[in-house]
N, C-alpha and C positions, 0 to 999 in steps of 0.2 A: 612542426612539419616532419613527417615520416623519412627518416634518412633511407637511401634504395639499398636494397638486397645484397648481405652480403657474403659472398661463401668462402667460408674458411677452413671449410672438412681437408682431408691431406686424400683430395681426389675424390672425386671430378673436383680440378679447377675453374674458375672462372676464364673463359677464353673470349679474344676480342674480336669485335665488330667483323671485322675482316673474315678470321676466320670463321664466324657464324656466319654468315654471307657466302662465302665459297660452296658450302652445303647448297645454296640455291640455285646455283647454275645448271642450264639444261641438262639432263639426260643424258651420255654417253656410254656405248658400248664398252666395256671393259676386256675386248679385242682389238681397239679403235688405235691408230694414230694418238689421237687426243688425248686417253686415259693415258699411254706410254708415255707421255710425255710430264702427265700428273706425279708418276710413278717416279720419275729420272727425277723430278723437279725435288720430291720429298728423300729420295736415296739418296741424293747430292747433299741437301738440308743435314741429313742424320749422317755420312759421312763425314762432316766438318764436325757434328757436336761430338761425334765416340772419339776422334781421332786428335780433336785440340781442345779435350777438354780439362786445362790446367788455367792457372791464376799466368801464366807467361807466356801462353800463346804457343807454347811449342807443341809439335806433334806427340801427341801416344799410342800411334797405330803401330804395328808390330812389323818390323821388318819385312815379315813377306805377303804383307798386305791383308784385307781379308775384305770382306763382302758386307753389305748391311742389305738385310730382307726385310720386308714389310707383312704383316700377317695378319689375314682375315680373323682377328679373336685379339682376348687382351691377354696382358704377358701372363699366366696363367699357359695360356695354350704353347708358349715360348718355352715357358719352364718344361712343361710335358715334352716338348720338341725336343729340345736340348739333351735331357736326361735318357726319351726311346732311344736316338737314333745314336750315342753315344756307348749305352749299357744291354748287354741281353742276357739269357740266361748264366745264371753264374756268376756276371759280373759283380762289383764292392764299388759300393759307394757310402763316402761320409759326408752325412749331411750336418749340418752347424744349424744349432735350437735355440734360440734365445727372445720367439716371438710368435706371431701368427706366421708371419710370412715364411720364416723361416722353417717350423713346423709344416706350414703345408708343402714348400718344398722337399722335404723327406718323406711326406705320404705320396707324394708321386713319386719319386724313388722308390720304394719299396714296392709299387705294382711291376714295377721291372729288374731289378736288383737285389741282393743282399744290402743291407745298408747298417750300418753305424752311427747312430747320433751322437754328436760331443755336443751335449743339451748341457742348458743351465736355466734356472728360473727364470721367466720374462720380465726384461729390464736391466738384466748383470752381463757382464762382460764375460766374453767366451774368451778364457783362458788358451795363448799359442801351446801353451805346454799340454795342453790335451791334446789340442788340434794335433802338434808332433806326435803323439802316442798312438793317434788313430790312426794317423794316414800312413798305410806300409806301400809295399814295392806291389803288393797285388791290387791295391787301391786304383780302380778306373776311373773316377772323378771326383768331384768336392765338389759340395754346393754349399752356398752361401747368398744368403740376401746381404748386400752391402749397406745399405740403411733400412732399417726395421722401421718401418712405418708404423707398428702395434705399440712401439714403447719408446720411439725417439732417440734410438741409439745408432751409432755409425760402425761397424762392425770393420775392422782392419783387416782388410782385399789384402796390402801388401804382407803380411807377413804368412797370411792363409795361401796365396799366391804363388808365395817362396816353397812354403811346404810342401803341397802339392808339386810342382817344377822337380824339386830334387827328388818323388819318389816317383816322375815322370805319368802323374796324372793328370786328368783333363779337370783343367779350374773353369767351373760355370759360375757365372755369377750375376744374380738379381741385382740390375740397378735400376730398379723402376722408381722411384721416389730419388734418387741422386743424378740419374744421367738428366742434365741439361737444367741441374740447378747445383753442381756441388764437379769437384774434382775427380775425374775418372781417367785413371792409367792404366790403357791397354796393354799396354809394352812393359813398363815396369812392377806393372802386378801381375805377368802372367798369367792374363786372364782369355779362356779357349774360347769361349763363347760368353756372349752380356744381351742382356735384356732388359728391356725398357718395355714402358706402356705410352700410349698417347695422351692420355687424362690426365697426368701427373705433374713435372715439370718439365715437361714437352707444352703442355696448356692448347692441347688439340682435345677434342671430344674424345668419348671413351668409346671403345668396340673395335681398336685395331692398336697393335705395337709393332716395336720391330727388334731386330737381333742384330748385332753381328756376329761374324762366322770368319775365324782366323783363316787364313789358307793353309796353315800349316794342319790345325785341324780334321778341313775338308774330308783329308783320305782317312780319316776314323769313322766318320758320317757310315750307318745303316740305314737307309729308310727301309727298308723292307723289314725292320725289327721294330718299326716306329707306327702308329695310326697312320692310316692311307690319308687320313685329311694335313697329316706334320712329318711329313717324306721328305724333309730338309735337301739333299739329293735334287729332287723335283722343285722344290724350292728356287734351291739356287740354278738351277738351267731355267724358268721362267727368269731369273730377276734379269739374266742376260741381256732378254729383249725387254725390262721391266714392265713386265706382266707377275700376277701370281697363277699357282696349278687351275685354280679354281677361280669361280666370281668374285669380283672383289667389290669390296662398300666404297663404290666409286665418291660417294659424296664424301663418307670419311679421309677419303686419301687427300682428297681436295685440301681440303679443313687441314689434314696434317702438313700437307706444302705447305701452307702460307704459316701453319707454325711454325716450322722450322728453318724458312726463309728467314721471319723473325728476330731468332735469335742468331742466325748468321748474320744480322743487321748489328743486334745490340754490341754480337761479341760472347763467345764462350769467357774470356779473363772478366769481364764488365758482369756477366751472367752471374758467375759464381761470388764474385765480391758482394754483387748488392744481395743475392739469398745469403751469405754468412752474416751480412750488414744486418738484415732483418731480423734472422734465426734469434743472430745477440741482443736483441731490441727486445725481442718476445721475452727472452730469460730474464733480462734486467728487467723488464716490465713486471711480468710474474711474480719472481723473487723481490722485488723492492716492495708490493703492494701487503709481502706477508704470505704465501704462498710456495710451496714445495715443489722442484721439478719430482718427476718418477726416477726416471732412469737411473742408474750407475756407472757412470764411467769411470774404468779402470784400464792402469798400464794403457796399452798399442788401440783403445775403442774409446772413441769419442762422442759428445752429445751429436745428434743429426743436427745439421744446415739450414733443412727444408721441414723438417715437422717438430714442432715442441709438446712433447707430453709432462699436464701438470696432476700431481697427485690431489684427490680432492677433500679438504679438509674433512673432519665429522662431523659436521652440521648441515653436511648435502655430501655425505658418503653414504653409498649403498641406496635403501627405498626413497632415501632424502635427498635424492642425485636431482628427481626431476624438478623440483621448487628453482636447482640452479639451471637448467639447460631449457626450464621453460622463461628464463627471467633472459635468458641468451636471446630467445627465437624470439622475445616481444619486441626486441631490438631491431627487427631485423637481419639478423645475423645468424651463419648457421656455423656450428663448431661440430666437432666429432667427440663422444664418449669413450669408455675404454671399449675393447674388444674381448668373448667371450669370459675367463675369470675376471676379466682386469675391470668389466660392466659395474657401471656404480663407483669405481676406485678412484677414473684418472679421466681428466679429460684434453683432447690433441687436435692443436690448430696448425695450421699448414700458411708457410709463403711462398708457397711451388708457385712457380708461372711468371705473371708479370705485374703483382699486385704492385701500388703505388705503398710509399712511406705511410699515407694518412690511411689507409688500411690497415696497416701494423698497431698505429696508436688506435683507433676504433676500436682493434679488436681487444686491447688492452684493459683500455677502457671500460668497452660493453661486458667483459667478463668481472672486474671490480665491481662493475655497477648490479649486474647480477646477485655478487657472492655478498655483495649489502645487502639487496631486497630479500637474500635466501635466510638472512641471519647469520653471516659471517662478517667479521670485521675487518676489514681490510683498508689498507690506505689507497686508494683510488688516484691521488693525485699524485702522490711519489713513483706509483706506478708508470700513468702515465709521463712524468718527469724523465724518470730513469729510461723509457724507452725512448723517449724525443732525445736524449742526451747521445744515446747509442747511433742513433738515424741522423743526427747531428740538424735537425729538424728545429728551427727554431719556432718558436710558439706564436699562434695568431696573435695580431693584433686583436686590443678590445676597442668595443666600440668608443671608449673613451677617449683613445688615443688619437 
């Protein structure tokens, strides 16, 4: 019998019943009573996740408070928001490379800015002592994606944080794959603006994200140097009466409530315990089976929480990737391959959201059982051991028993 569908790309997540359902509700004005109320429902949600999102429960919102926006596009359009209305002609900005994501956050810098990459190869650890060397006192921002979703590395906010602060730059920073499944401190990282997406681990559909926006901040905000559709400015005087400038994807907002009621339900400290619970399942599963993480972690940068990238042996590297990724998808099962060079190299499963334990072993599993049918050897059952060991999951009963 056909096990059901299972997605384990690092975005879109799998989201639940509930929130698939909210999409259905009638029609509303996004002028309406109603929609305001969708709007305050999901601001309040994402308010608790940016501001308590530690393993103890305490706050990390920044003493003078700040704002969380909702935004008709995915954090992409956030990134661009952030970087316009903050940088104009002339301005310097260093952007931090060590991925896709990261990389693309410097190409949009650079359509506004002078910019600085403290780059390193995709997968290695970005060096604080560059970072120091890059950011001077004329430096207006720093960008940083805090978990590289392209290569499964967790990039250290706190110490880039600190850097920026002391040459009195504005620290932006990408947390679309960590906020709302991994530890984010506002306050103690110094961080001026954060970004999330809904698809990630939020576990709301994809087509809308959100920000926060320090109030210290605030008075740096240009919209008038920013696209008329990311007028941050304008932004924030809608979210007042929580509305946005423009139309908003009423059915998405829906979908994001009831995600982020969610995990105000489960608990940001419960959130972040069971994604590290998992992350380490995935590793120990991978590595015990015979198998290679990619990444590097070195010094202040650690492996990612919520995505694991595995390097893919030579007997399905490169032309001979697809024998393994079609032996994934007969499973039922869908995983993500590398991204741009990294295509053919490495392949990255995701525990963003609210997967269960027996998800994590599946996926373990369905990738052993693959990298056998591909003609690699691998131990399949130590794999799965070593991750049921991690999850603390004990093993079915057999029928014998």
């Amino acid at each position: 019998m056909e096990e059901d569908f299972l997605l384990l790309n690092p975005g879109p997540v799998p989201v639940t019943d509930e929130v698939a359902a909210a999409m259905d509700e009638p029609m509303v004005s996004h002028r309406s009573a109603a929609f305001e109320a969708v709007y305050e429902r999901a601001q309040d949600g994402l308010d608790y996740i940016f501001e308590e999102s530690t393993l103890d429960g305490t706050s990390t919102a920044t003493a003078g408070g700040g704002t969380t926006l909702l935004l008709n596009g995915t954090a992409t359009m956030g990134m661009e928001a952030a970087v316009a209305n903050l940088v104009g002609d002339g301005g310097h900005v260093v952007a931090l490379v060590n991925g896709k994501f990261g990389r693309r956050f410097a190409r949009i810098a650079e359509r506004y800015a002078d910019v600085t990459r403290v780059e390193v190869p995709w997968g290695e650890s970005i060096p604080l002592a560059d970072v120091s060397a890059a950011v001077t006192d004329d430096t207006d921002v720093v960008t940083m994606v805090h978990n590289e979703t392209s290569t499964g590395l967790l990039n250290p906010a706190a110490g880039v944080g600190r850097i920026a602060s002391e040459h009195d730059a504005r620290f932006v920073l990408d947390g679309v794959t960590s906020i709302g499944g991994d530890v984010f401190c506002l306050d103690a990282w110094n961080v001026d603006i954060a970004v999330t997406d809904a698809q990630k681990a939020l576990a709301a559909p994809p087509g809308i994200s959100a920000m926060y926006v320090t109030e210290e901040v605030e008075a740096d905000l240009d919209g008038e140097s920013a696209p008329f559709y990311e007028d941050l400015d304008w932004h924030l005087r809608k979210a007042d009466s929580h509305q946005t400038p423009f139309t908003s994807a009423v059915p998405l907002f829906r979908a994001m409530a009831v995600a982020v009621e969610d995990i105000v339900e489960e608990t940001m400290p419960a959130r972040i315990t069971r994604h590290r619970t998992q992350a380490a399942a995935f590793r120990a599963g991978f590595t015990a089976m015979g198998l290679e993480l990619f990444a590097d972690a070195q010094d202040a940068t650690v492996l990612s929480n919520t995505v694991t990238a595995v390097s893919l042996p030579d007997p399905v590297r490169g032309d001979d990737a697809d024998a393994f990724f079609d032996g994934v998808a007969e499973r039922n099962v869908s995983i993500s391959g590398g991204q741009a060079h990294l295509g053919g190299t490495i392949f990255r499963v995701s525990n963003m959201g609210g997967l269960p334990d027996s998800a994590i072993l599946r996926g373990v599993r369905t990738v052993g059982e693959a990298m056998d049918d591909a003609g690699v050897e691998v131990d399949v059952d130590a794999g799965v051991a070593a991750a049921r060991n991690e999850l603390d999951v004990a093993e079915p009963a057999s029928a014998d028993d």
